[in-house]
C-alpha positions in Angstrom: 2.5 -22.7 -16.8 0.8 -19.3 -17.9 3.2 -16.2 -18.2 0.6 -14.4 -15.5 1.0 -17.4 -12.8 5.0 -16.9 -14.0 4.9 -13.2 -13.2 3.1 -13.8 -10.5 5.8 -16.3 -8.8 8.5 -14.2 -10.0 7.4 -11.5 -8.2 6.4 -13.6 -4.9 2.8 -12.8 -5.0 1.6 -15.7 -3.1 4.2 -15.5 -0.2 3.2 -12.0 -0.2 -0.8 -12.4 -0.1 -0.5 -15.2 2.8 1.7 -12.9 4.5 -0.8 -9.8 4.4 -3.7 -12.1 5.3 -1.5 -13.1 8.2 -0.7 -9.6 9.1 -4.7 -8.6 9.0 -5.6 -11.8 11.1 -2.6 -10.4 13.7 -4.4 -6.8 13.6 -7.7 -7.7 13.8 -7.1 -10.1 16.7 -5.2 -7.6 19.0 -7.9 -4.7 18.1 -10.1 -7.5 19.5 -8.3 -8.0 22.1 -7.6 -4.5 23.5 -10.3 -2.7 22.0 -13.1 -4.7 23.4 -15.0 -5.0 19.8 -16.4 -1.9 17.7 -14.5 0.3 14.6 -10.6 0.0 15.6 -9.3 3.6 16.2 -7.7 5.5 13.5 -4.2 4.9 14.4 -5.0 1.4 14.1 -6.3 1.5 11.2 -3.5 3.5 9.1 -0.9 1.0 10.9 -2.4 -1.7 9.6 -2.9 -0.3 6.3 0.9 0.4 5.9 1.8 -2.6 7.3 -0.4 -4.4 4.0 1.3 -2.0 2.1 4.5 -2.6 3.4 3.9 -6.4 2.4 3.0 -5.5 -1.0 6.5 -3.5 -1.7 8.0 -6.9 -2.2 5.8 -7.6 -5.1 6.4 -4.2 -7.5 10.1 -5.7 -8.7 11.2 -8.9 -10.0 14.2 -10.2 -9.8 15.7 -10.0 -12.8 15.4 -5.7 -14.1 16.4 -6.1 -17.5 13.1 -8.3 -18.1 10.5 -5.6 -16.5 12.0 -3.5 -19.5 11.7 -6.3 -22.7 9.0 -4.6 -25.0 7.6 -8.7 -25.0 5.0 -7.5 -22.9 2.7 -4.6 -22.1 4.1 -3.6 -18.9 2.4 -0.4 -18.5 -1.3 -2.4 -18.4 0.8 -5.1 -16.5 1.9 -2.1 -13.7 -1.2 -0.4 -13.4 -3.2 -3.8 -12.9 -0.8 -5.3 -10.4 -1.7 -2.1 -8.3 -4.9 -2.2 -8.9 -4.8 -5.9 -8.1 -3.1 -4.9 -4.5 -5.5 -2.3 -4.1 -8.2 -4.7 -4.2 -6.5 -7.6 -2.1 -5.9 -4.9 0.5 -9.0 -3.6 0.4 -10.8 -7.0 0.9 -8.8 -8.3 3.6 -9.8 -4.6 5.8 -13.3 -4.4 4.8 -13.5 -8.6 5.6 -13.6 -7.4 9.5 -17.1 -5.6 8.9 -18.7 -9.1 9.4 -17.2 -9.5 12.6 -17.8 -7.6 16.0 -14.3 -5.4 15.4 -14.3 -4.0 12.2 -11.7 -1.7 10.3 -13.2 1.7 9.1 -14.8 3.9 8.5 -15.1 2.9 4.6 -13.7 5.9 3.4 -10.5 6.1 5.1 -9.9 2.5 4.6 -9.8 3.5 1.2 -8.2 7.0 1.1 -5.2 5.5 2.9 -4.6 2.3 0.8 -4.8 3.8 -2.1 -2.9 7.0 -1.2 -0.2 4.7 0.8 0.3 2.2 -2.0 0.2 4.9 -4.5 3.3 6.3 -2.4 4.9 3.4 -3.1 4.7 2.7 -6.2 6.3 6.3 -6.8 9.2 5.2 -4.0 9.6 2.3 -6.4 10.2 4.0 -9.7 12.0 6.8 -8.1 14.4 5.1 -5.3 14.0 1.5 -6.1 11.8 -1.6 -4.6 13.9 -2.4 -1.4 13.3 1.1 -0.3 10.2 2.2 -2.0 8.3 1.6 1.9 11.0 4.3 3.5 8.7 7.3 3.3 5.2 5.8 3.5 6.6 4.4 6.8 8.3 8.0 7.7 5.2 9.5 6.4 2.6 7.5 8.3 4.4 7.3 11.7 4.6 11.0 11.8 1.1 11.3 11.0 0.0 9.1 14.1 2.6 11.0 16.5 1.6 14.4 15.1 -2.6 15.6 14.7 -2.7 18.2 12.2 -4.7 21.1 12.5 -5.4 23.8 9.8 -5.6 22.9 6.3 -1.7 22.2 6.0 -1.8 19.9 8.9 -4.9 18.2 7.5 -2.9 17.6 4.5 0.7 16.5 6.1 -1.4 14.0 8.3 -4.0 12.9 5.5 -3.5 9.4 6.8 -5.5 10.0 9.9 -7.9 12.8 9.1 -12.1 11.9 9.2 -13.4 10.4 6.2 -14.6 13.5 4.7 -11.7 15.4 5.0 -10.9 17.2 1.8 -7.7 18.2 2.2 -6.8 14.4 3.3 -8.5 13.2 0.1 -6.6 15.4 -2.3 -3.4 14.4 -1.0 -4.4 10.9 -1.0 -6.0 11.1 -4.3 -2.8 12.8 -5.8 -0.4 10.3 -4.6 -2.8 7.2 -6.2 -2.5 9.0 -9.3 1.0 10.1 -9.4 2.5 6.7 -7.9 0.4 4.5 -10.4 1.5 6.9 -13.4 5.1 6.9 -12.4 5.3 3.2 -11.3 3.2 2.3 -15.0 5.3 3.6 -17.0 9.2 3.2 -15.5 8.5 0.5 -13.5 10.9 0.0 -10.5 14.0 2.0 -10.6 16.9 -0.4 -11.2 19.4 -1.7 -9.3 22.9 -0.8 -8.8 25.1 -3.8 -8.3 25.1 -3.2 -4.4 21.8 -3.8 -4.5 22.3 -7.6 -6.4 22.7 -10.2 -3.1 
Protein backbone atom coordinates (compact mmCIF):
# COMPACT_ATOMS: atom_id res chain seq x y z
CA UNK A 1 0.00 0.00 0.00
CA UNK A 2 1.43 3.57 -1.14
CA UNK A 3 2.22 6.07 1.77
CA UNK A 4 -0.46 8.63 -0.18
CA UNK A 5 -3.47 5.87 -0.15
CA UNK A 6 -1.94 5.46 3.73
CA UNK A 7 -2.29 9.16 4.44
CA UNK A 8 -5.16 9.22 2.83
CA UNK A 9 -6.94 6.40 5.10
CA UNK A 10 -5.38 7.84 8.03
CA UNK A 11 -6.91 10.87 7.65
CA UNK A 12 -10.47 9.39 6.48
CA UNK A 13 -10.51 10.86 3.18
CA UNK A 14 -12.83 8.41 1.54
CA UNK A 15 -15.55 8.41 4.34
CA UNK A 16 -15.10 12.08 4.03
CA UNK A 17 -15.52 12.43 0.08
CA UNK A 18 -18.68 9.96 0.11
CA UNK A 19 -19.99 11.94 2.80
CA UNK A 20 -19.64 15.45 1.00
CA UNK A 21 -21.06 13.92 -2.22
CA UNK A 22 -23.93 12.73 -0.03
CA UNK A 23 -24.34 16.13 1.49
CA UNK A 24 -24.33 17.86 -2.30
CA UNK A 25 -26.89 15.12 -3.57
CA UNK A 26 -29.07 16.20 -0.16
CA UNK A 27 -28.71 20.02 -1.24
CA UNK A 28 -29.19 19.82 -4.64
CA UNK A 29 -32.32 17.70 -4.23
CA UNK A 30 -34.12 20.03 -1.75
CA UNK A 31 -33.06 23.30 -3.88
CA UNK A 32 -34.97 21.12 -6.42
CA UNK A 33 -37.40 20.57 -4.56
CA UNK A 34 -38.36 23.95 -3.13
CA UNK A 35 -36.82 26.07 -5.59
CA UNK A 36 -38.60 24.86 -8.59
CA UNK A 37 -35.27 24.56 -10.76
CA UNK A 38 -32.84 27.67 -11.65
CA UNK A 39 -29.40 29.06 -9.70
CA UNK A 40 -30.22 28.08 -5.84
CA UNK A 41 -30.25 31.46 -3.78
CA UNK A 42 -27.30 32.71 -2.11
CA UNK A 43 -28.08 31.52 1.28
CA UNK A 44 -28.23 28.21 -0.17
CA UNK A 45 -25.37 28.22 -1.67
CA UNK A 46 -22.96 29.49 1.25
CA UNK A 47 -24.86 26.67 3.51
CA UNK A 48 -24.00 24.19 1.40
CA UNK A 49 -20.53 25.34 0.84
CA UNK A 50 -19.84 25.22 4.69
CA UNK A 51 -21.51 22.28 5.11
CA UNK A 52 -18.59 20.54 2.38
CA UNK A 53 -16.33 22.42 4.34
CA UNK A 54 -17.51 21.29 7.45
CA UNK A 55 -16.98 17.59 6.01
CA UNK A 56 -13.59 18.34 5.02
CA UNK A 57 -12.43 19.47 8.76
CA UNK A 58 -12.31 15.81 9.54
CA UNK A 59 -9.58 15.28 7.05
CA UNK A 60 -6.81 18.23 8.07
CA UNK A 61 -5.60 15.89 11.35
CA UNK A 62 -4.55 12.37 11.69
CA UNK A 63 -4.76 10.54 14.40
CA UNK A 64 -1.66 10.14 15.68
CA UNK A 65 0.05 14.28 16.03
CA UNK A 66 3.47 13.30 16.72
CA UNK A 67 3.64 11.83 12.98
CA UNK A 68 2.18 15.15 11.15
CA UNK A 69 5.56 16.51 12.69
CA UNK A 70 8.34 13.56 11.64
CA UNK A 71 10.66 15.45 9.12
CA UNK A 72 10.11 11.82 7.01
CA UNK A 73 8.01 13.69 4.80
CA UNK A 74 7.40 17.05 3.21
CA UNK A 75 4.40 18.12 5.08
CA UNK A 76 4.33 21.59 4.06
CA UNK A 77 3.77 20.40 -0.01
CA UNK A 78 1.69 17.56 1.74
CA UNK A 79 -0.72 20.51 3.62
CA UNK A 80 -0.99 22.87 0.92
CA UNK A 81 -2.01 19.96 -1.67
CA UNK A 82 -4.48 18.29 0.57
CA UNK A 83 -6.27 21.86 0.51
CA UNK A 84 -5.87 22.27 -2.71
CA UNK A 85 -7.02 18.69 -3.22
CA UNK A 86 -10.40 19.80 -1.10
CA UNK A 87 -10.65 22.77 -2.91
CA UNK A 88 -10.99 21.00 -6.02
CA UNK A 89 -13.35 18.08 -4.77
CA UNK A 90 -15.50 20.87 -3.40
CA UNK A 91 -15.47 22.69 -6.25
CA UNK A 92 -16.45 19.83 -8.59
CA UNK A 93 -19.20 18.41 -6.67
CA UNK A 94 -20.96 22.43 -6.75
CA UNK A 95 -20.16 23.20 -10.22
CA UNK A 96 -21.44 19.33 -11.16
CA UNK A 97 -25.17 20.92 -10.69
CA UNK A 98 -24.60 23.30 -13.79
CA UNK A 99 -25.61 20.23 -15.99
CA UNK A 100 -28.79 19.84 -14.35
CA UNK A 101 -31.96 22.22 -14.30
CA UNK A 102 -30.83 23.54 -10.54
CA UNK A 103 -27.58 24.59 -10.47
CA UNK A 104 -25.26 26.17 -7.69
CA UNK A 105 -23.71 29.60 -8.55
CA UNK A 106 -22.93 32.02 -9.79
CA UNK A 107 -19.25 30.68 -10.57
CA UNK A 108 -17.60 33.25 -8.77
CA UNK A 109 -19.11 32.99 -5.44
CA UNK A 110 -18.95 29.25 -5.55
CA UNK A 111 -15.51 29.86 -5.51
CA UNK A 112 -14.82 32.93 -3.34
CA UNK A 113 -16.64 31.13 -0.55
CA UNK A 114 -14.89 27.60 -0.77
CA UNK A 115 -11.90 28.78 -0.86
CA UNK A 116 -12.27 31.61 1.64
CA UNK A 117 -14.36 29.11 3.99
CA UNK A 118 -11.86 26.30 3.83
CA UNK A 119 -9.09 28.65 4.00
CA UNK A 120 -10.83 29.63 7.53
CA UNK A 121 -10.38 26.42 8.48
CA UNK A 122 -7.41 25.42 7.89
CA UNK A 123 -6.27 28.59 10.09
CA UNK A 124 -8.96 27.15 12.91
CA UNK A 125 -6.94 24.01 12.61
CA UNK A 126 -3.44 25.19 13.25
CA UNK A 127 -4.60 27.79 15.64
CA UNK A 128 -7.42 25.89 17.91
CA UNK A 129 -7.10 22.36 16.78
CA UNK A 130 -8.99 20.00 14.15
CA UNK A 131 -12.15 19.11 16.29
CA UNK A 132 -12.90 22.78 16.47
CA UNK A 133 -11.24 24.31 13.48
CA UNK A 134 -15.30 24.51 11.82
CA UNK A 135 -16.41 26.69 15.09
CA UNK A 136 -16.03 30.09 13.43
CA UNK A 137 -16.59 29.36 9.78
CA UNK A 138 -19.98 28.05 11.15
CA UNK A 139 -20.33 31.35 13.51
CA UNK A 140 -19.00 33.22 10.66
CA UNK A 141 -21.30 32.01 7.90
CA UNK A 142 -24.59 31.81 9.91
CA UNK A 143 -24.24 35.38 10.86
CA UNK A 144 -23.57 36.32 7.37
CA UNK A 145 -27.05 34.71 6.11
CA UNK A 146 -28.99 36.33 9.25
CA UNK A 147 -27.32 39.69 8.88
CA UNK A 148 -26.96 41.66 4.94
CA UNK A 149 -24.21 43.96 5.14
CA UNK A 150 -24.25 47.16 3.69
CA UNK A 151 -21.32 49.64 3.38
CA UNK A 152 -17.94 48.45 2.73
CA UNK A 153 -17.54 46.92 6.36
CA UNK A 154 -20.70 45.03 6.07
CA UNK A 155 -19.67 43.84 2.55
CA UNK A 156 -16.63 42.60 4.16
CA UNK A 157 -18.18 40.97 7.60
CA UNK A 158 -20.77 39.21 5.25
CA UNK A 159 -18.24 38.33 2.25
CA UNK A 160 -19.93 35.00 2.18
CA UNK A 161 -23.09 36.22 0.62
CA UNK A 162 -22.09 39.35 -1.32
CA UNK A 163 -22.59 39.32 -5.55
CA UNK A 164 -19.81 37.81 -7.40
CA UNK A 165 -18.01 40.96 -8.00
CA UNK A 166 -17.91 42.26 -4.78
CA UNK A 167 -14.46 43.52 -3.97
CA UNK A 168 -14.57 43.87 -0.60
CA UNK A 169 -16.12 40.06 -0.34
CA UNK A 170 -13.14 38.99 -2.52
CA UNK A 171 -10.44 40.42 -0.39
CA UNK A 172 -11.61 38.94 2.57
CA UNK A 173 -12.11 35.76 0.93
CA UNK A 174 -8.91 35.91 -0.86
CA UNK A 175 -7.02 36.80 2.52
CA UNK A 176 -8.37 34.00 4.50
CA UNK A 177 -7.27 31.32 1.43
CA UNK A 178 -3.94 32.63 1.76
CA UNK A 179 -3.53 32.99 5.42
CA UNK A 180 -5.33 29.59 6.32
CA UNK A 181 -3.24 27.59 3.63
CA UNK A 182 0.06 29.45 5.00
CA UNK A 183 -0.72 28.81 8.59
CA UNK A 184 -2.18 25.21 8.12
CA UNK A 185 1.24 24.44 5.66
CA UNK A 186 3.46 25.08 7.78
CA UNK A 187 2.21 24.05 11.58
CA UNK A 188 -0.18 21.80 10.53
CA UNK A 189 -3.06 21.13 13.10
CA UNK A 190 -2.54 22.40 16.49
CA UNK A 191 -2.01 19.46 18.82
CA UNK A 192 -3.96 17.89 21.15
CA UNK A 193 -4.14 18.14 24.75
CA UNK A 194 -4.85 14.83 26.40
CA UNK A 195 -8.60 15.78 26.78
CA UNK A 196 -8.82 15.90 23.48
CA UNK A 197 -7.36 11.84 23.13
CA UNK A 198 -10.85 9.53 23.25
Amino acid sequence: MSGLTLYARARQVPAALGAATAGTAVAWLLATVFSGGGEVSRTVLVLTVLLLVAVVTATLGGPDDTLDRTAARPWGWLRMSHLATALGCVLVLLLATLLAGTWFGPLGCVVRDAAGLLGLTALGAATAGTPRSWFLPLGWTLGAAAFPGTGTAGEMLTWQTQAPDNRPAAMVAALLAAAGTAAYASRGPRRRTSSEHV
